[in-house]
C-alpha positions, -999 to +999 in steps of 0.1 A: +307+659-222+283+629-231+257+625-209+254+584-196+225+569-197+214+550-161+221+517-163+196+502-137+166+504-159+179+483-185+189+460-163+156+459-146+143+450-177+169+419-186+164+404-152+123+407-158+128+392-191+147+359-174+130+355-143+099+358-174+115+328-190+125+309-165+090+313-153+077+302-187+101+272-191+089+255-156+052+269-153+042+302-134+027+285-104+035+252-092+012+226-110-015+210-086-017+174-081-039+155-058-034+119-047-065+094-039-064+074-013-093+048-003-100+041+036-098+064+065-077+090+066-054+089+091-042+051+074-006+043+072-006+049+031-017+088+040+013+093+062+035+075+035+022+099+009+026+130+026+065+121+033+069+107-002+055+145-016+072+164+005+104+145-013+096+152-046+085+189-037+116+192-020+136+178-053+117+196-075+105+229-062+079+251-074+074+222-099+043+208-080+021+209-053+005+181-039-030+170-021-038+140-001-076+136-012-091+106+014-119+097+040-154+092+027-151+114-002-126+089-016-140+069-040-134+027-036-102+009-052-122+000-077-135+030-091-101+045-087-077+019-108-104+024-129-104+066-131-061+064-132-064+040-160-085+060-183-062+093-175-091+112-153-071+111-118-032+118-121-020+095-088-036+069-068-026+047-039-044+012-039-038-021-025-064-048-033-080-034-064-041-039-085-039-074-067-076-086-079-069-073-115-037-088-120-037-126-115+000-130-111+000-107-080-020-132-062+013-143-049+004-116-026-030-137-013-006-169-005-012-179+029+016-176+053+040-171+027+056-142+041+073-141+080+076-112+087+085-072+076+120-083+068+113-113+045+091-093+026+120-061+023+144-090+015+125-103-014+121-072-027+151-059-031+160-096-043+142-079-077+105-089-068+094-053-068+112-050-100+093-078-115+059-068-095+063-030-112+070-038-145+044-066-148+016-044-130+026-015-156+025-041-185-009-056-175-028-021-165-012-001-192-002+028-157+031+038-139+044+026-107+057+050-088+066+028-056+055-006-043+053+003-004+042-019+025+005-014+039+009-043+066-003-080+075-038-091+083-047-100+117-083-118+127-102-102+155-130-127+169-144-140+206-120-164+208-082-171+195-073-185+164-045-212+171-051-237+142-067-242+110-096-259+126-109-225+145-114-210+109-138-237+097-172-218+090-157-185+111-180-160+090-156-130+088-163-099+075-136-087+049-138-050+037-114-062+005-114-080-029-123-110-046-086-123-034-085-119-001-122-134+003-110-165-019-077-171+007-105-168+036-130-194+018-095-219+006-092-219+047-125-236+055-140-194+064-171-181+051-160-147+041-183-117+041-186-086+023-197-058+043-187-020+051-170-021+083-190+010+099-222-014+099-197-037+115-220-033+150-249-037+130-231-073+114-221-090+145-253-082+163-276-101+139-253-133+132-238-121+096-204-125+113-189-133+137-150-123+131-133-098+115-103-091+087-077-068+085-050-047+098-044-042+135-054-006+132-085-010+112-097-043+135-088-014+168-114+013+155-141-012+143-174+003+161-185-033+180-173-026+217-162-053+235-179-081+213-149-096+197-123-088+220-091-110+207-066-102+179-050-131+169-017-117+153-023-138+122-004-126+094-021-147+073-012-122+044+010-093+033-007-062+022+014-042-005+004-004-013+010+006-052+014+046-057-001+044-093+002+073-118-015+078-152-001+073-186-015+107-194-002+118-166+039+104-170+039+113-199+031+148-194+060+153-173+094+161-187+125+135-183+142+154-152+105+150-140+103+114-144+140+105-136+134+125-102+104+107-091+114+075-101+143+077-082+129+092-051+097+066-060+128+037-053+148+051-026+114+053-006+110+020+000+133+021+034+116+047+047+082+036+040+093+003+061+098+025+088+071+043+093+050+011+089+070+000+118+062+034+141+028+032+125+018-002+137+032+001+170+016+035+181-016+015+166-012-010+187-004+014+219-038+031+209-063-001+213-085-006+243-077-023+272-101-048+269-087-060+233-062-091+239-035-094+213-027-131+203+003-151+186-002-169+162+021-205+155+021-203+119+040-238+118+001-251+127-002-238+088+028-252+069+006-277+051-017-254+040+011-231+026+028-256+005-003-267-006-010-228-021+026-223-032+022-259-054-005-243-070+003-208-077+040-225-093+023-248-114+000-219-125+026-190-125+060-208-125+087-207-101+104-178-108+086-148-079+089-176-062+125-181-060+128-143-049+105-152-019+130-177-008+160-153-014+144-130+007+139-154+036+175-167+036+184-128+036+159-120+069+175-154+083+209-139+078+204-105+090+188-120+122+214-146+126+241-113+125+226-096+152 
C-alpha cells in the first residue's frame, strides 16, 4: 500500500507563495502619505481632508495611509506650491498661493461676483471647475485632485460696513496674497500684511483698524472686544485646491489615479456640506459680544461690473459665462422650492 503524502504542507506553502505576491504586486505595507495644510488646525480644509482620505483608503485599502500635517509646523502657501511643484511634498491643500500664481484665477478676487454657496456649486458644475483644473494643472505643471470650497470673506471692524464709502482708508489687516490685498486697495482700503496672532499687538498701535477673513478665523482673532462687528460681507469666494505632485501621479498606477480622480470629483457635494455644518457651528461658537451684520451687496453693483469689464477684456468672456449659468441655476433651484 502507497503511503500518501499530507497534503496541508504543500498547500501551506502555495497560499504563502500568493498572499507573497499579492503582497509584492501592491506593496507590503500601506504607502505613507502626508497632506500639508497651511493655517490652524482645526480649519474647514482639515476636516475636508480627513473625509476625502478616509474615501480613498476606503476604495483602495492597504494601498495608502494618510496624514494631515498642519498648525504652526505647516509651512506658508507659498513655500508649499512651491515644495509640490518641485516633487518634495506628495499633496497639498492651498487657497491663495494657486490664485496669486495663476492670473486667470483672479476671477476668484472679483468683488461680489459670487451670491452665495449655491451660485458658486452651480457654476461649477456648469464646467468651471473643469476649466479652473485643467488650466491650474497647465500653468503649474501639478495635479488637481479636487477644487473644494474654503468659504467667503467677512470684514470684522468697530463699526458696520453698509457701503463702499465705510471702506475708504479702513486699514485692514489681510493674512492672504497679493490678490486679495489688491481687491481690498481697488475698494478705496489700505490693506495690511500682518500675522494675525500679533493681531492684538496691530489694532492697539493704529496699524489697523479692521480685519479680513473667514467667519471662523475673524471669531478666534486674539483682540477681545475691540472690533466687535462682523459684517457678513462676502466680498469674495475662497476656493481650496487639493494639489498633488507630478512625481507624485505619476508614481501611482492607473487603478490609482482613476480611483482618486473619481472620488477627487464626486467630493465636491460633500465638501459643500461640511462647509455648510462648518460655518454654522463657527458661527454658534463666537462670543457674545461679536454682532454679525448683513451686508446689501446691491450698495456694490457698480463696483462689480466695473471688475467684471475688466477681467473680460483681459481674460475674455468665456469663465465668465459659466458664472452666469451658475446664477440662473441657484435662481432656479430657489425658485423650485
Amino acid at each position: 500500500m502507497v503511503a500518501l503524502r499530507p497534503v496541508w504542507p504543500v498547500f501551506s506553502l502555495l497560499l504563502a507563495w500568493c498572499l507573497a505576491m499579492i503582497a509584492q504586486a501592491h506593496g507590503a505595507d500601506p504607502r505613507a502619505v502626508s497632506v500639508w495644510i497651511p493655517g490652524h488646525e482645526n480649519s474647514l480644509s482639515s476636516r475636508q481632508m480627513v473625509y476625502l482620505t478616509k474615501r480613498i483608503e476606503e476604495r483602495l485599502p492597504r494601498h495608502f495611509t494618510f496624514t494631515v500635517q498642519t498648525g504652526a509646523a505647516c509651512p506658508n502657501e507659498p513655500e508649499l506650491l512651491s515644495q509640490v511643484r518641485a516633487g518634495r511634498v506628495d499633496v497639498v491643500v492651498l487657497g491663495d498661493a494657486v490664485v496669486d500664481e495663476v492670473p486667470r484665477l483672479s476671477l476668484f478676487r472679483l468683488p461680489w461676483l459670487f451670491n452665495g454657496r449655491e451660485h458658486v456649486q452651480g457654476a461649477l458644475y456648469a464646467g468651471l471647475e473643469d476649466e479652473v483644473r485643467s488650466h491650474v494643472e497647465d500653468s503649474l505643471k501639478v495635479v488637481v485632485i479636487g477644487l473644494y470650497e474654503s468659504g467667503f470673506h467677512h470684514i470684522r471692524a468697530d463699526r458696520a460696513i453698509l457701503g463702499p464709502e465705510d471702506l475708504v482708508q479702513r486699514k485692514i489687516l489681510v493674512n492672504e496674497g497679493r490678490k486679495m490685498r489688491d481687491v481690498l486697495r481697488s475698494l478705496g482700503a489700505v490693506p495690511q500684511k500682518y500675522p494675525p496672532e500679533r493681531a492684538a499687538e496691530a489694532i492697539e498701535q493704529g496699524i489697523v483698524d479692521s480685519f479680513d477673513g473667514p467667519i471662523d478665523a475673524l471669531g478666534r482673532l486674539p483682540i477681545g472686544e475691540k472690533a466687535p462687528v462682523i459684517t457678513l460681507t462676502r466680498h469674495v469666494y475662497e476656493p481650496s485646491f487639493v494639489i498633488t505632485s507630478q512625481a507624485f501621479w505619476e508614481s501611482l498606477s492607473d487603478a490609482e489615479r482613476a480611483a482618486i480622480t473619481e472620488i477627487g470629483v464626486g467630493f465636491s457635494d460633500t465638501a459643500s456640506k461640511l462647509a455648510v455644518t462648518y460655518y454654522d457651528a463657527a458661527r454658534k461658537r463666537l462670543p457674545r459680544y461679536l454682532r454679525l451684520q448683513p451686508l446689501n451687496p446691491e450698495r456694490f453693483t457698480a463696483i462689480t461690473k466695473q471688475r467684471r469689464a475688466a477681467y473680460e477684456q483681459a481674460f475674455g468672456p468665456d469663465w465668465l459665462e459659466l458664472v452666469d449659468i451658475g446664477q440662473e441655476a441657484a435662481e432656479a433651484a430657489q425658485s423650485a422650492r
